[in-house]
BALO-168832 format. One record per atom (N, C-alpha, C): x, y, z; residue in one letter; atom name; residue number from 1. Coordinates in steps of 0.001 Angstrom, whole numbers, plus 500000, padded with zeros to 6 digits. Example, Ala and Ser with C-alpha at 12.3 -4.5 7.8 and 13.67 -1.06 7.14 Angstrom:
REM residues 2
(r (513190 494310 507800) 'A' 'N' 1)
(r (512300 495500 507800) 'A' 'CA' 1)
(r (513200 496700 507800) 'A' 'C' 1)
(r (512850 497750 507080) 'S' 'N' 2)
(r (513670 498940 507140) 'S' 'CA' 2)
(r (512900 500030 507870) 'S' 'C' 2)
REM end
This chain:
REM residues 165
(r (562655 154383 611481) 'X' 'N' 1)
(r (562651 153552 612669) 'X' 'CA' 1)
(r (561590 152456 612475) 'X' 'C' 1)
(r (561803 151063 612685) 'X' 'N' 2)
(r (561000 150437 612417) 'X' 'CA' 2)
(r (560155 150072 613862) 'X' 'C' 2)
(r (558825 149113 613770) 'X' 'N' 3)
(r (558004 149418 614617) 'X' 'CA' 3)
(r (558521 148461 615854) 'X' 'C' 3)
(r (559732 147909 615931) 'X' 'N' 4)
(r (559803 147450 616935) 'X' 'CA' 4)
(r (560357 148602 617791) 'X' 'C' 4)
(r (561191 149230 617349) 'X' 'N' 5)
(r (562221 150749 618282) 'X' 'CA' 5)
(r (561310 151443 617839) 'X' 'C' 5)
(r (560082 151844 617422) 'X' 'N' 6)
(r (559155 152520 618285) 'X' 'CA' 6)
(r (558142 152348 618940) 'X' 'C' 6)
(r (558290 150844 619657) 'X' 'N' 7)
(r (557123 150199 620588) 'X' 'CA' 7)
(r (558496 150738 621684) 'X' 'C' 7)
(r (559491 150308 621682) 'X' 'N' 8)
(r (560736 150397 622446) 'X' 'CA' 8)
(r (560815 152228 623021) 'X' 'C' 8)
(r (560769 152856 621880) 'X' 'N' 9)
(r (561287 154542 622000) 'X' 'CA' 9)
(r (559969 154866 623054) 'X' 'C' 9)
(r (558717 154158 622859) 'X' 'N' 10)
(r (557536 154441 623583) 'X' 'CA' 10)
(r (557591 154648 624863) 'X' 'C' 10)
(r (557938 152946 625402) 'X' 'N' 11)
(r (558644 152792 626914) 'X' 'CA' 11)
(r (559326 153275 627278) 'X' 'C' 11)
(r (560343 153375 626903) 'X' 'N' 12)
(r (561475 154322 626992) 'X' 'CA' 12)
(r (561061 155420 627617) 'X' 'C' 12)
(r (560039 156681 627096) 'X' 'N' 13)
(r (559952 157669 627393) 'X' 'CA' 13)
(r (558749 157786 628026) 'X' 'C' 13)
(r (558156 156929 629109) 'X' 'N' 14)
(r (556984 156900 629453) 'X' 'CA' 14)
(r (557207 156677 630852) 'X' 'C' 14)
(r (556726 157438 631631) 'X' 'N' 15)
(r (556749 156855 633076) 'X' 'CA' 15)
(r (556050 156329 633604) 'X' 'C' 15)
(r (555186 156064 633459) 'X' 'N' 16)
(r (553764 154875 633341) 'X' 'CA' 16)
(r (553739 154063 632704) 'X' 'C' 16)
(r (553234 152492 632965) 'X' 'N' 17)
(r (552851 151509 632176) 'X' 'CA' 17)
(r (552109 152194 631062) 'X' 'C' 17)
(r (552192 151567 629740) 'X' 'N' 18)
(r (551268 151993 628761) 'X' 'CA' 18)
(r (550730 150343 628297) 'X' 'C' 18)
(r (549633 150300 628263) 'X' 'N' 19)
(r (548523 150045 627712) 'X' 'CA' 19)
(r (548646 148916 626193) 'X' 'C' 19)
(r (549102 147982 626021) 'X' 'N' 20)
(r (549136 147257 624438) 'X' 'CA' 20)
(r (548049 148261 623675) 'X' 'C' 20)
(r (547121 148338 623924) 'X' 'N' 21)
(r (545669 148914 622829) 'X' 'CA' 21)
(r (546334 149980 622609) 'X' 'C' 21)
(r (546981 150627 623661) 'X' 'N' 22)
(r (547246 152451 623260) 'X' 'CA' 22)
(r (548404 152186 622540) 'X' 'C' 22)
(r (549520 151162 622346) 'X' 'N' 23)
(r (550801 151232 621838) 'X' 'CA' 23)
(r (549946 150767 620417) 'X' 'C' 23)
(r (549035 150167 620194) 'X' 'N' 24)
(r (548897 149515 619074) 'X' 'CA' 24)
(r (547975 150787 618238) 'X' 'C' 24)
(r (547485 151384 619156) 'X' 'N' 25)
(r (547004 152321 617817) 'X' 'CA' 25)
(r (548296 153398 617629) 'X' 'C' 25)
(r (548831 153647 618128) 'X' 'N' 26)
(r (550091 154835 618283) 'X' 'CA' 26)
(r (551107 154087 617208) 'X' 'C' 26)
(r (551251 153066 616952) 'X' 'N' 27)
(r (552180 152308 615705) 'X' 'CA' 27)
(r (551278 152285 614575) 'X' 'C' 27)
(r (549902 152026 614832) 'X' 'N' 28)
(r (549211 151409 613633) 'X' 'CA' 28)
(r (549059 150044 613350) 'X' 'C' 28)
(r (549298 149504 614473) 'X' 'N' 29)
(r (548616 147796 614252) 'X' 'CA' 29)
(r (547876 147151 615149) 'X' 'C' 29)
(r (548014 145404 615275) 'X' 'N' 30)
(r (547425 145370 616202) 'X' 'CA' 30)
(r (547423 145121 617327) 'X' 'C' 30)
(r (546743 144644 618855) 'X' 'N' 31)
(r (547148 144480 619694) 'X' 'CA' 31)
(r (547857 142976 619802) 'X' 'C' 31)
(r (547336 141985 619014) 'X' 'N' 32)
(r (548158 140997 618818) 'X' 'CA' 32)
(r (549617 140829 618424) 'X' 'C' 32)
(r (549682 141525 617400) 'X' 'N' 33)
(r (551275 142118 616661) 'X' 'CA' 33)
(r (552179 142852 617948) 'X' 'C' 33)
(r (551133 143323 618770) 'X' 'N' 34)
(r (551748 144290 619806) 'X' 'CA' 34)
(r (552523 143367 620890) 'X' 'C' 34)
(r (551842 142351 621333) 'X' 'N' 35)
(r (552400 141260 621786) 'X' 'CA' 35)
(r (553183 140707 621053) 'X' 'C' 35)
(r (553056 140367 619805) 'X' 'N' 36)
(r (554670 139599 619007) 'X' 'CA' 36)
(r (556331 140452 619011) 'X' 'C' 36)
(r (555844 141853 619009) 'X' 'N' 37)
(r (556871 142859 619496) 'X' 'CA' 37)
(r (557051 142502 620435) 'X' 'C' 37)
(r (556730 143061 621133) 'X' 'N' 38)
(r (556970 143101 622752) 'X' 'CA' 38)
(r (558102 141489 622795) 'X' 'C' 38)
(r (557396 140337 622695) 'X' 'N' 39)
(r (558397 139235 622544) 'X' 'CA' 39)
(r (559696 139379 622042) 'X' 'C' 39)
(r (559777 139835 621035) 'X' 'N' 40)
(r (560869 139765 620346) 'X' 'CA' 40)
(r (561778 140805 621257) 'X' 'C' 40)
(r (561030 141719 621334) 'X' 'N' 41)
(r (562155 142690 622423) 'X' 'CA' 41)
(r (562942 142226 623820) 'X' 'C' 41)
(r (561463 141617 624283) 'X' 'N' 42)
(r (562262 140648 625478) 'X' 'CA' 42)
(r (563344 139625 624964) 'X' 'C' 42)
(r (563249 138996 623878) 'X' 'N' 43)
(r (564189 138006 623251) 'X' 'CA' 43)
(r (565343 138860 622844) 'X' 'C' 43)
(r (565096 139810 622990) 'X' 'N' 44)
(r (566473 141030 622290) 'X' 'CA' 44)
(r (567162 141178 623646) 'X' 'C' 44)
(r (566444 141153 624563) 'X' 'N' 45)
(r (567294 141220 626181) 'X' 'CA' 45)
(r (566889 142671 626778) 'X' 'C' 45)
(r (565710 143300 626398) 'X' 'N' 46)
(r (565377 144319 627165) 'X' 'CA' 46)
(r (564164 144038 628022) 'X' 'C' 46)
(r (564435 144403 628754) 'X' 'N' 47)
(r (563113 144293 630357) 'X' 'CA' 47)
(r (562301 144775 630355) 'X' 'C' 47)
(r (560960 144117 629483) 'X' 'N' 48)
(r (559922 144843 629737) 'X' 'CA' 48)
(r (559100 143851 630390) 'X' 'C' 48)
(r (558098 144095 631422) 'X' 'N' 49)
(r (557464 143712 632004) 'X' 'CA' 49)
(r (555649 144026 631686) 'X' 'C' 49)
(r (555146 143053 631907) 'X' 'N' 50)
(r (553442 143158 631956) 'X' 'CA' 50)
(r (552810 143261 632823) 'X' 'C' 50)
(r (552021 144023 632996) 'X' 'N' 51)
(r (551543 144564 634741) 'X' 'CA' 51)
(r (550390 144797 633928) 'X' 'C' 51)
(r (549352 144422 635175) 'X' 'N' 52)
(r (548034 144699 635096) 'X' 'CA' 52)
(r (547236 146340 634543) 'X' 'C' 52)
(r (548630 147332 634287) 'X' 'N' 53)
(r (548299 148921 633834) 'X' 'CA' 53)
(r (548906 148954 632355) 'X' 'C' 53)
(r (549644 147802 632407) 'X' 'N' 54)
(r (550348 148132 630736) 'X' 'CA' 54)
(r (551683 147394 630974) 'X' 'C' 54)
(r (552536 147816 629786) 'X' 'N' 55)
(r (553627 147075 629335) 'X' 'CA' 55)
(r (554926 148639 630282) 'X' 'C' 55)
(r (555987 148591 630732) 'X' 'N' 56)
(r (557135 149165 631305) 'X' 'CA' 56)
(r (557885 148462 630917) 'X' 'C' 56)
(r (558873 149235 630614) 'X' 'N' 57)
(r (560495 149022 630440) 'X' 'CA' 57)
(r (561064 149316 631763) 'X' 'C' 57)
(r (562007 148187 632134) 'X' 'N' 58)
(r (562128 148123 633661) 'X' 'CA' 58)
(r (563477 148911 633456) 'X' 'C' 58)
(r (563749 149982 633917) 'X' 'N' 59)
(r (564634 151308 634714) 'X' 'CA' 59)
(r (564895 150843 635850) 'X' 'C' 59)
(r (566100 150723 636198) 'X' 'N' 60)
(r (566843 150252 637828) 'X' 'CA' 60)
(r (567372 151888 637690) 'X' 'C' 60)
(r (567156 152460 639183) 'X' 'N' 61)
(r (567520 153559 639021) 'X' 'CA' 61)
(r (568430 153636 640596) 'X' 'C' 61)
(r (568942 152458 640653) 'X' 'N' 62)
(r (569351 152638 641973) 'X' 'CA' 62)
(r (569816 151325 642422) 'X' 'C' 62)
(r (569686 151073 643521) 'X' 'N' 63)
(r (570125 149593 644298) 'X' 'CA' 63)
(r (568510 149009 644621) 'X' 'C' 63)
(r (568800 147753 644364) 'X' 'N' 64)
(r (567807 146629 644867) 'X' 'CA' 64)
(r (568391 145860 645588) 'X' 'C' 64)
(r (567031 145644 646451) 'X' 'N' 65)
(r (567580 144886 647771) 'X' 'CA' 65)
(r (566235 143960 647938) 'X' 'C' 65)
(r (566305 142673 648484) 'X' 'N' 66)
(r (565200 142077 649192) 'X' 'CA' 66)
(r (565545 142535 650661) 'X' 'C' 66)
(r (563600 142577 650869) 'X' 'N' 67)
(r (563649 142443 652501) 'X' 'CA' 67)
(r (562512 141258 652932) 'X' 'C' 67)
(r (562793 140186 654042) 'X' 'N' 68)
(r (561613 139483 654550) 'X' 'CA' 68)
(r (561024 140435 655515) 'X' 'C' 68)
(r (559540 140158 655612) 'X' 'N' 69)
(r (558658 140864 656317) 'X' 'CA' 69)
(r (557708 139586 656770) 'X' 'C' 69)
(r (556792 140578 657582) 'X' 'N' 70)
(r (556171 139576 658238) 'X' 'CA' 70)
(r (554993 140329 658977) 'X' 'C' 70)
(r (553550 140088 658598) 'X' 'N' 71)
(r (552292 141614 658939) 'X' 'CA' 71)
(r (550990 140594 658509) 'X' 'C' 71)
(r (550347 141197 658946) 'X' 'N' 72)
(r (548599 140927 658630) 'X' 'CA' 72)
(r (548279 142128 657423) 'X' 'C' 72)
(r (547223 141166 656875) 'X' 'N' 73)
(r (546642 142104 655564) 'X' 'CA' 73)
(r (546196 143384 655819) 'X' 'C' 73)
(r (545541 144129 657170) 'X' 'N' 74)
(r (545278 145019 657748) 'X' 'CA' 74)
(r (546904 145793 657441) 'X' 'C' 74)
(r (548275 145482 657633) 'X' 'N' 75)
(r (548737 146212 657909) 'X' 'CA' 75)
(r (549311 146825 656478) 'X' 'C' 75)
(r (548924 146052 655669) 'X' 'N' 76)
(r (549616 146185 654032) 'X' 'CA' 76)
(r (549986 147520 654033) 'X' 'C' 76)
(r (549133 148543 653690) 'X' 'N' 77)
(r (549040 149939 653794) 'X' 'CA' 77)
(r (550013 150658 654468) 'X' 'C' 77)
(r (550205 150147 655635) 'X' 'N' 78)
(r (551137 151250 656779) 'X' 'CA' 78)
(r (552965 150946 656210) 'X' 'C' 78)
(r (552639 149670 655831) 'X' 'N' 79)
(r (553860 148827 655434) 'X' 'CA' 79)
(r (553920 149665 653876) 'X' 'C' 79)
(r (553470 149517 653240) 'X' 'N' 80)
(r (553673 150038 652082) 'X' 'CA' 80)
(r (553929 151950 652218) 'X' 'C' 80)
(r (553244 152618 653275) 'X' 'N' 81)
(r (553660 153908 653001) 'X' 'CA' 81)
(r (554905 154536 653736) 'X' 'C' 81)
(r (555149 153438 655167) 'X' 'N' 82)
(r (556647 153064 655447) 'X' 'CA' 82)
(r (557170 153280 654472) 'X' 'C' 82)
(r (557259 152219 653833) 'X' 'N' 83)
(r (558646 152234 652613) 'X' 'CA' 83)
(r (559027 153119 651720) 'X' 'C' 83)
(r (557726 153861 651441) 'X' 'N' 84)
(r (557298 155247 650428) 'X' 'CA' 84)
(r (558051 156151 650932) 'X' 'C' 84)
(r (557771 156463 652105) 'X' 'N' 85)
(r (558160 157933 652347) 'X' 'CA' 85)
(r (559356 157892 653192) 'X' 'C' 85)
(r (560508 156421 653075) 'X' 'N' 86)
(r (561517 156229 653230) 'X' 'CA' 86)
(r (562328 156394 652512) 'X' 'C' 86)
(r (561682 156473 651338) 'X' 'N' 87)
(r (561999 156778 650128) 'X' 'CA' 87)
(r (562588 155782 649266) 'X' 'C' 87)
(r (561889 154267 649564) 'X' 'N' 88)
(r (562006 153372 648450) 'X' 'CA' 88)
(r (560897 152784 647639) 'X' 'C' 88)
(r (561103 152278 646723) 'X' 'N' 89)
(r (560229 151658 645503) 'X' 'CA' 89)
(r (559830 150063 645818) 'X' 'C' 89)
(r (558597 149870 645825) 'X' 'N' 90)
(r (558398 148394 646279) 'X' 'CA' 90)
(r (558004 147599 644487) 'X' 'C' 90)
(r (558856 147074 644666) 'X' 'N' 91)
(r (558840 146589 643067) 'X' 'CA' 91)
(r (557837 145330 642798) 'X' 'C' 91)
(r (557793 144364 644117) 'X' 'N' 92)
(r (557226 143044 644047) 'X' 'CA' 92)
(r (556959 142510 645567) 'X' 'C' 92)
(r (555842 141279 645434) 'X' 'N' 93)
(r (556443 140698 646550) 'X' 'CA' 93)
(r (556119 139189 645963) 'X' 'C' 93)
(r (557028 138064 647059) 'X' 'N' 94)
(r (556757 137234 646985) 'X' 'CA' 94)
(r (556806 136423 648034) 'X' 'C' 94)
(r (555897 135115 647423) 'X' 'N' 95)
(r (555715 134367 649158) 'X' 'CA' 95)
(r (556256 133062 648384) 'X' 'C' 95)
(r (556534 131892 649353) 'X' 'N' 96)
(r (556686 130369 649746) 'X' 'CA' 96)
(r (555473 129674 649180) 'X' 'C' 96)
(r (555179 129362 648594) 'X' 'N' 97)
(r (553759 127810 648806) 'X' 'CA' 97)
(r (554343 126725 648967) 'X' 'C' 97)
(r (553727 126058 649757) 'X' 'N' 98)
(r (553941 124391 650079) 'X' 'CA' 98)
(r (553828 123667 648595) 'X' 'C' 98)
(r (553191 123878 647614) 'X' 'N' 99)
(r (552680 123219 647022) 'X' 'CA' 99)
(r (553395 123552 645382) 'X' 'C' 99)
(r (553534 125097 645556) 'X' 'N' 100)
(r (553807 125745 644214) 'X' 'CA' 100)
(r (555244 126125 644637) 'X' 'C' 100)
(r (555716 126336 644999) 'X' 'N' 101)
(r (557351 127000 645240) 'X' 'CA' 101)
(r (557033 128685 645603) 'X' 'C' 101)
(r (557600 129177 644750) 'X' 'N' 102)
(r (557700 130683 644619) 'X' 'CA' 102)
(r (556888 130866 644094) 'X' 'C' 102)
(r (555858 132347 644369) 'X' 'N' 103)
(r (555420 132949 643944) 'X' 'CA' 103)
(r (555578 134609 643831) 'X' 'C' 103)
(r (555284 135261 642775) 'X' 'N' 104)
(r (555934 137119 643028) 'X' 'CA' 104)
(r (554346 137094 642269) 'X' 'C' 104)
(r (554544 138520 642356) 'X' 'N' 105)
(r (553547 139562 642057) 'X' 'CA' 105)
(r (554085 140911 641767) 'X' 'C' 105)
(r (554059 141376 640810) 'X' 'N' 106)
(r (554296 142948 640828) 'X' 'CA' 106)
(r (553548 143676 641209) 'X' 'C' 106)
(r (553922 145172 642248) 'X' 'N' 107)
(r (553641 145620 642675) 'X' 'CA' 107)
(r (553660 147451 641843) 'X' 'C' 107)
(r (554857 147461 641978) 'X' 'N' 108)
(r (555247 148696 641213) 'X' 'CA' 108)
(r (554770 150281 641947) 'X' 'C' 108)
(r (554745 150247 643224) 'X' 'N' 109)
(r (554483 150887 643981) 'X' 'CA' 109)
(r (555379 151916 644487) 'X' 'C' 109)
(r (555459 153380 644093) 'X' 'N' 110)
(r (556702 153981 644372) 'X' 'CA' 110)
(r (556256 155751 644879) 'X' 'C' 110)
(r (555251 156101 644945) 'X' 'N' 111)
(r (554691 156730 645887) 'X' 'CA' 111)
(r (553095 156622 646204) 'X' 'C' 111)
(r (552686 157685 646682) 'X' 'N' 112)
(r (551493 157684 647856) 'X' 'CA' 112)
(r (550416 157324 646899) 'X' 'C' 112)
(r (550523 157884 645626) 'X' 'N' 113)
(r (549051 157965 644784) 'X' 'CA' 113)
(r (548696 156205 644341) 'X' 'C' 113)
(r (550380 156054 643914) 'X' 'N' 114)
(r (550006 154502 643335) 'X' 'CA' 114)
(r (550069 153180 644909) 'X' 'C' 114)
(r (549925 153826 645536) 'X' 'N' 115)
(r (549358 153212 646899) 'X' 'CA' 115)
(r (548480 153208 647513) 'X' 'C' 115)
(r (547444 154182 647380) 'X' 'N' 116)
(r (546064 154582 646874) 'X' 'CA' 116)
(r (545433 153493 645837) 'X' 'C' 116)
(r (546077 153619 644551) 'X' 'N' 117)
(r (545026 152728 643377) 'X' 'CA' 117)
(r (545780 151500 643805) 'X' 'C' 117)
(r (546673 150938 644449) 'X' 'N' 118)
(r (546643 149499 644944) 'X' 'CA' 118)
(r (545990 149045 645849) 'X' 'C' 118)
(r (545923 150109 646871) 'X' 'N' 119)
(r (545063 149528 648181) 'X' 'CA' 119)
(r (543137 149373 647508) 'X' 'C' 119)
(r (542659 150418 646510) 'X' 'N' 120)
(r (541528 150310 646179) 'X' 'CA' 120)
(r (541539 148822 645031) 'X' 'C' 120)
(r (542280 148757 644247) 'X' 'N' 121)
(r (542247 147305 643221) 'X' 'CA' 121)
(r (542023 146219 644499) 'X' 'C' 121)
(r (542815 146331 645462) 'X' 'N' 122)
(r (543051 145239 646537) 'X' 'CA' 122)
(r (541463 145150 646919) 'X' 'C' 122)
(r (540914 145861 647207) 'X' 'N' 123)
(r (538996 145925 648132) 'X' 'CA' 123)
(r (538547 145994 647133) 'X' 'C' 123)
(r (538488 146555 645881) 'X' 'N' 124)
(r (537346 146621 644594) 'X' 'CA' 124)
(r (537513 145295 644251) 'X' 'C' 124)
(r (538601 144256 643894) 'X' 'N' 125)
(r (538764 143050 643224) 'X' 'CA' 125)
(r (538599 141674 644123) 'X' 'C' 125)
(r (538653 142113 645354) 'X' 'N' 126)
(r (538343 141029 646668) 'X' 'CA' 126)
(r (539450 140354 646420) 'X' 'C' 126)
(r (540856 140390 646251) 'X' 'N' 127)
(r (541600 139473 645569) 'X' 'CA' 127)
(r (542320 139712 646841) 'X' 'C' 127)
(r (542963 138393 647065) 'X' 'N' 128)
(r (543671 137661 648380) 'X' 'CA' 128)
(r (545161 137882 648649) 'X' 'C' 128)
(r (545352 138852 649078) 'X' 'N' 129)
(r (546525 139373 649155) 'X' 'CA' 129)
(r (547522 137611 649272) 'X' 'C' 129)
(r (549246 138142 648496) 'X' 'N' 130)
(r (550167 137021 648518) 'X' 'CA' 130)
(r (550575 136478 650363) 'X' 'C' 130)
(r (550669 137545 650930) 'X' 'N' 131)
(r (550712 137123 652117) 'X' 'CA' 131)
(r (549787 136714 652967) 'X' 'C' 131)
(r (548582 136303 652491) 'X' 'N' 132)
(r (547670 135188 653058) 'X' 'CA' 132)
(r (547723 133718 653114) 'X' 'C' 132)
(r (549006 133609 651653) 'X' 'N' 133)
(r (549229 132193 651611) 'X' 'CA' 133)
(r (550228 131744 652431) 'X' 'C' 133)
(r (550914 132377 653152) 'X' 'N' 134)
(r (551814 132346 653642) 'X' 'CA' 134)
(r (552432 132791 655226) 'X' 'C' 134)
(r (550829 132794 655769) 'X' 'N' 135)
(r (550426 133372 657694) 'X' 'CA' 135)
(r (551392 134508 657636) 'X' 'C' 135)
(r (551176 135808 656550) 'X' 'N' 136)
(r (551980 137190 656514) 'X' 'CA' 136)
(r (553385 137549 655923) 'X' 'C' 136)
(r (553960 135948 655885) 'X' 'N' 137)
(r (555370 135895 656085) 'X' 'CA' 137)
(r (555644 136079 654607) 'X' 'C' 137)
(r (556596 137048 653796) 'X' 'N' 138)
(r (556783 137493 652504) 'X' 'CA' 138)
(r (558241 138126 652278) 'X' 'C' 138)
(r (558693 138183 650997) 'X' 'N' 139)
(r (559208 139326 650501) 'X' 'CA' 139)
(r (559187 140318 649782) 'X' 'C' 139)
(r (559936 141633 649856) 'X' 'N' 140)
(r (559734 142875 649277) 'X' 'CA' 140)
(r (560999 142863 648344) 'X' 'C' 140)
(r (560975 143608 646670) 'X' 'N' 141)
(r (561862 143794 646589) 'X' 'CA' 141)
(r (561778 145022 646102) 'X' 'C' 141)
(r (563020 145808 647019) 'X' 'N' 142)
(r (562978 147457 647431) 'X' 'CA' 142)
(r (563844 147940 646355) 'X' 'C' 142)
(r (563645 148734 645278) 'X' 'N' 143)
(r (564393 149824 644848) 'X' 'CA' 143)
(r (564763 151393 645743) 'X' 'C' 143)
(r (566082 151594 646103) 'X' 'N' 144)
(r (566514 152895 646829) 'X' 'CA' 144)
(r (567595 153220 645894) 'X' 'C' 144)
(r (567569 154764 646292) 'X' 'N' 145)
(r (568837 155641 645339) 'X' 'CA' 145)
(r (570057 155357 645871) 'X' 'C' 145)
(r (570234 154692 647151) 'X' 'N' 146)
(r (571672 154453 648100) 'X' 'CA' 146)
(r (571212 154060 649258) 'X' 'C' 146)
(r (572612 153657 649420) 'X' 'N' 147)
(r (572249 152611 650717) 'X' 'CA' 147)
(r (572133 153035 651878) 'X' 'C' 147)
(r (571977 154256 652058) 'X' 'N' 148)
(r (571711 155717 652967) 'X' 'CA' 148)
(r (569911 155026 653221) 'X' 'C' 148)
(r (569539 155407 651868) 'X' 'N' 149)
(r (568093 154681 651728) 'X' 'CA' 149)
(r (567412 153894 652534) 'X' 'C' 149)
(r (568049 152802 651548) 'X' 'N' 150)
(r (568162 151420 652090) 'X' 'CA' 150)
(r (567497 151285 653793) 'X' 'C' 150)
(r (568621 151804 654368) 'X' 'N' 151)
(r (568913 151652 655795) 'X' 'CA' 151)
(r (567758 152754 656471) 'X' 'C' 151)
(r (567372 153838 655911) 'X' 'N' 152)
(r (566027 154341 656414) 'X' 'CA' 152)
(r (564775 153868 655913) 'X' 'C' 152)
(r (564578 153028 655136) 'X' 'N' 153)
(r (563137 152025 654727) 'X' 'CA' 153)
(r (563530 150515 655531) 'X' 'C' 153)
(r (565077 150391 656310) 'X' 'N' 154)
(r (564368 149239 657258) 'X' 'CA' 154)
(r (564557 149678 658197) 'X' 'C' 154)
(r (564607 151018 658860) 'X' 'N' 155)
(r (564108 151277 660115) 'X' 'CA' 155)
(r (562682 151749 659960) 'X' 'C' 155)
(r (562272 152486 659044) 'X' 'N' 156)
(r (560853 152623 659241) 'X' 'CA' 156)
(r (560015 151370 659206) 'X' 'C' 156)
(r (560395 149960 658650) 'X' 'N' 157)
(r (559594 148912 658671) 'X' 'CA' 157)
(r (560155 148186 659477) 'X' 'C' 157)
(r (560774 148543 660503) 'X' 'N' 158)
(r (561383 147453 661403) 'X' 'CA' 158)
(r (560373 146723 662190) 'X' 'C' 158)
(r (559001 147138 662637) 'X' 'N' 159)
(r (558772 146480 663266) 'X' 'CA' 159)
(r (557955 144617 662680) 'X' 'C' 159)
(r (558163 145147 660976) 'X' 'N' 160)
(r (557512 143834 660671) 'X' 'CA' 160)
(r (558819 143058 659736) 'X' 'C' 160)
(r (559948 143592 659902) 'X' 'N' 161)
(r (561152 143281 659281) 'X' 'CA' 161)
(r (561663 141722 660246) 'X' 'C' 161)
(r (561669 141195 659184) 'X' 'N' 162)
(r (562714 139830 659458) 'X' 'CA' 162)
(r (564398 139635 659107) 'X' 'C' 162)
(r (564378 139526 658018) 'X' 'N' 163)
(r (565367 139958 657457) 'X' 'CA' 163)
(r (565503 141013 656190) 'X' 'C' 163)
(r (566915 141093 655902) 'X' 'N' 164)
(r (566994 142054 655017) 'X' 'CA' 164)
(r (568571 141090 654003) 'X' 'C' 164)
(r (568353 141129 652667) 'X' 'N' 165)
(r (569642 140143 652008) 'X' 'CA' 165)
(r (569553 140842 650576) 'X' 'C' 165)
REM end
């Protein structure tokens, strides 16, 4: 197997972001090379994504849906464990700028613990939540197993729900 299908076989079998440094000693090279993989894989047409915990191979394990919302930074939390224990996956959000167009952010938020180490990155890093640029107003995009789902993560967030598309 050469070292690109086993940067690939890595993700694959990992349910956590992993780390470039940790993929690069686990192949034997370096973290630079680790990034030239990784490229080429995305150029191969597989979904891997870069998140602030490591590199994922993006798994749809279900239906995606956007929802608009609409909350104060205070409420991030309640909004986010809404959706959790509705039993959907908050994959991203994104807001409007006047200036910039679109903006997203990955989130990757899919139960209680990794809603925990987001809400603490959020107060340890002082960093300005996306819906500040935007007086609250945002989108979510929700991974659910069915549209059974679906429809119980926007009644539990109904009260900051705008739309749903």
């Amino acid at each position: 197997m050469d070292k690109k299908q086993r940067i690939l076989k890595i993700l694959e079998n990992s349910e956590n972001p992993v780390k470039g440094k940790i993929l690069a000693e686990k192949i034997g090279i370096s973290r630079q090379m680790i990034i030239q993989y990784i490229s080429r894989l995305k150029s191969d047409g597989h979904k891997i994504i870069a998140t602030r915990d490591g590199y994922i191979l993006e798994k749809e394990l279900g239906i995606r849906k956007m929802i608009a919302v609409k909350h104060s930074t205070d409420e991030i939390e309640n909004e986010l464990f809404a959706i959790v224990q509705a039993g959907g996956k908050i994959i991203d959000v994104i807001v409007e700028h006047p200036l910039y167009g679109e903006i997203k952010g990955r989130i990757d938020v899919k139960n209680e613990e990794d809603i925990i180490r987001f809400m603490s990155l959020l107060k340890t890093t002082q960093a300005t939540p996306l819906l500040e640029l935007s007086d609250g107003v945002h989108i979510h995009t929700i991974e659910v197993k069915d549209e059974k789902t679906f429809e119980k993560v926007k009644e539990a967030i109904k009260k900051y729900l705008i739309l749903d598309f």
